[in-house]
N, C-alpha and C positions, 0 to 999 in steps of 0.2 A: 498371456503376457504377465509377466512379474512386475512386482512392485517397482523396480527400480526403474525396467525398458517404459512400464507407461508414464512415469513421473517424467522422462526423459522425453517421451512422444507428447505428454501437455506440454512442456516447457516451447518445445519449437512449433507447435499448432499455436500456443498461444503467444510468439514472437511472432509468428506468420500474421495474425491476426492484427495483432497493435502496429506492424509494421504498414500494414494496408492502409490504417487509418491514420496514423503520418502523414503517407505520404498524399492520403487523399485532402484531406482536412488542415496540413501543417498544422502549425505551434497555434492550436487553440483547444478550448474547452474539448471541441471536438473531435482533433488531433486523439485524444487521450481518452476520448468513446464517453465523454461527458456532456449533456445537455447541454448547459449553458457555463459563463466565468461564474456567476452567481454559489450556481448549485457546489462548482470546483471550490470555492473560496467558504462555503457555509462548512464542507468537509475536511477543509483545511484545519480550522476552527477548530473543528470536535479532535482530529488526531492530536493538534497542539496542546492537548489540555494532558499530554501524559509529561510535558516539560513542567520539572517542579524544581521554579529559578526565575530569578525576577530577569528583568533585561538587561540588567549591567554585570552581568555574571555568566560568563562564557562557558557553553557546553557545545557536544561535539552533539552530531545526529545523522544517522544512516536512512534513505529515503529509497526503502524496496520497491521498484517498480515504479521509478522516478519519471519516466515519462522525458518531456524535455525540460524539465529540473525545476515545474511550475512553482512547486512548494517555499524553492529557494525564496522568490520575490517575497510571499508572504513572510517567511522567517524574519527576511530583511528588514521588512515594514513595522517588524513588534519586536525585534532582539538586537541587542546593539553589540552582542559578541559572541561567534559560533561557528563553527567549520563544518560547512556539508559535505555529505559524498554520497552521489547517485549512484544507483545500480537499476539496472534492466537486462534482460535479455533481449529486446529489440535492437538494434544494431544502428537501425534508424531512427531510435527515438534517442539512443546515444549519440550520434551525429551531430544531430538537431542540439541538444543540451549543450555538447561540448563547442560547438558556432555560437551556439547564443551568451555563453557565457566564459568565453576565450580570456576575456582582460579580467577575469575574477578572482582574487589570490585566495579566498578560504572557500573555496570549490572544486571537487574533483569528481570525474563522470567513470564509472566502470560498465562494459559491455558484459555482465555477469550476471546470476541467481545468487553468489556467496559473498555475502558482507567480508571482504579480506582482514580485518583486524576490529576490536572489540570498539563501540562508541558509547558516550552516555544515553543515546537514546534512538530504538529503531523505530518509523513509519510504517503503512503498508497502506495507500490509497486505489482502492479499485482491483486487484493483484487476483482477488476471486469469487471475481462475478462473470468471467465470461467460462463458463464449462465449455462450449460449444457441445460435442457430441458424446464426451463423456458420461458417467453412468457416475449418478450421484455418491454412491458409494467411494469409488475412486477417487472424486474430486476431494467429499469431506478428510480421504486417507494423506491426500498432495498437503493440503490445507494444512492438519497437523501437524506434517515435516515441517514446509517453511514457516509456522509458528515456531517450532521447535528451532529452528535455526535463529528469530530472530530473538529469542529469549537467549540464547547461546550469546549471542552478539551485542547483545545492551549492558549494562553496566545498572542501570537506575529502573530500564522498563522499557515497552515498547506498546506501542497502539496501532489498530486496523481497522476496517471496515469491511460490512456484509451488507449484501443486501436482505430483506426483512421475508421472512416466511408469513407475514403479519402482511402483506403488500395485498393489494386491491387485485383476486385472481384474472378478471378480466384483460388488467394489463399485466399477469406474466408472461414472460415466454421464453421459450422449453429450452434455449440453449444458453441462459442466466441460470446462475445457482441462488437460490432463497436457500438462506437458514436461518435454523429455528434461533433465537438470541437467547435463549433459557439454556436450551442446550450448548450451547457458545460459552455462553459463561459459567457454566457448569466446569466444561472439560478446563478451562484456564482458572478456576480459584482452585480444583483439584490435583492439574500438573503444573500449573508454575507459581502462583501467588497468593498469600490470603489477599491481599490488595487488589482488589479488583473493580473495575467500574464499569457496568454498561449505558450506552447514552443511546437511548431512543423517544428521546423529545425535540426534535429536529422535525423539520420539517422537508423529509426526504424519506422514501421509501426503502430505506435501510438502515444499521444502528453500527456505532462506535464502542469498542471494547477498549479500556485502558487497564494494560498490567503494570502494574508498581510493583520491584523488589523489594 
């Protein structure tokens, strides 16, 4: 299988997947394959720190892998002026987002993988930890594209999350991706930024990468 047809077969194994938990869990932490609100909102936190802008000063943000557009509330809660737009490839998690937030004028839901035009600032919450049966190799190969895509697409920078190769082996398991965070931040201060920041002083068993242009 070539690089393009398996990027194409993760894409809809892993719509199939978040689409399950939708519909199994609705609009909650767990909806979105997250322990608790807690743990969702402490990771909130770390992504938001790639916004370099106080709250009364309106920037735009792309939310890859938006889920049903939890992120939005948080924004809400600490920016007083900003225009979101979700993307997913779940169909159902888009559903979900576009009901929940129908009467919302600076929100807009896409059922897609491609940021459609450039914003000040891209997200990526949870996007690649679930490998399923994929072969590590391939997964870290997917992973650089949509980085690559979402450097493409920010204007100021863009922030993500991994789960930690640093995690307690008893509780990994096998169809989660662990990466290493040295190596993480390696390949983004060498392809995309001298500005770079890794955050793994949280209290979750994985780390937060911020690129600043």
């Amino acid at each position: 299988m070539n690089e393009n047809n398996y990027h194409t077969s993760i894409m809809h194994d892993t719509a199939s997947y978040y689409d399950s938990k939708i519909i199994a869990h609705g609009e909650t932490a767990q909806g979105v394959d997250w322990n608790s609100t807690d743990s969702q909102r402490l990771r909130f936190w770390q992504l938001a720190k790639v916004i370099n802008t106080t709250p009364q000063v309106a920037f735009s943000l792309a939310d890859l892998g938006c889920g049903y557009g939890a992120l939005y509330d948080f924004l809400k809660e600490n920016y007083d002026y900003f225009s979101y737009s979700g993307f997913d490839i779940s169909e159902e998690m888009i559903k979900h987002a576009v009901n929940r937030y129908s009467c919302v004028d600076n929100v807009q839901f896409f059922a897609s993988s491609q940021i459609c035009e450039p914003v000040d600032y891209v997200v990526a919450s949870g996007i690649f930890n679930v490998k399923q049966s994929y072969q590590n190799s391939q997964w870290f190969e997917y992973i650089i594209s949509v980085l690559d895509h979402m450097y493409n697409a920010s204007r100021f920078g863009f922030s993500f999350n991994l789960l930690t190769s640093y995690a307690d082996p008893p509780k990994m398991k096998s169809y989660l991706y662990y990466a290493d965070p040295c190596i993480m931040f390696d390949l983004c201060k060498k392809r995309f930024s001298k500005n770079i920041a890794l955050l793994h002083d949280y209290e979750l068993y994985e780390f937060t990468i911020i690129v600043r242009k």
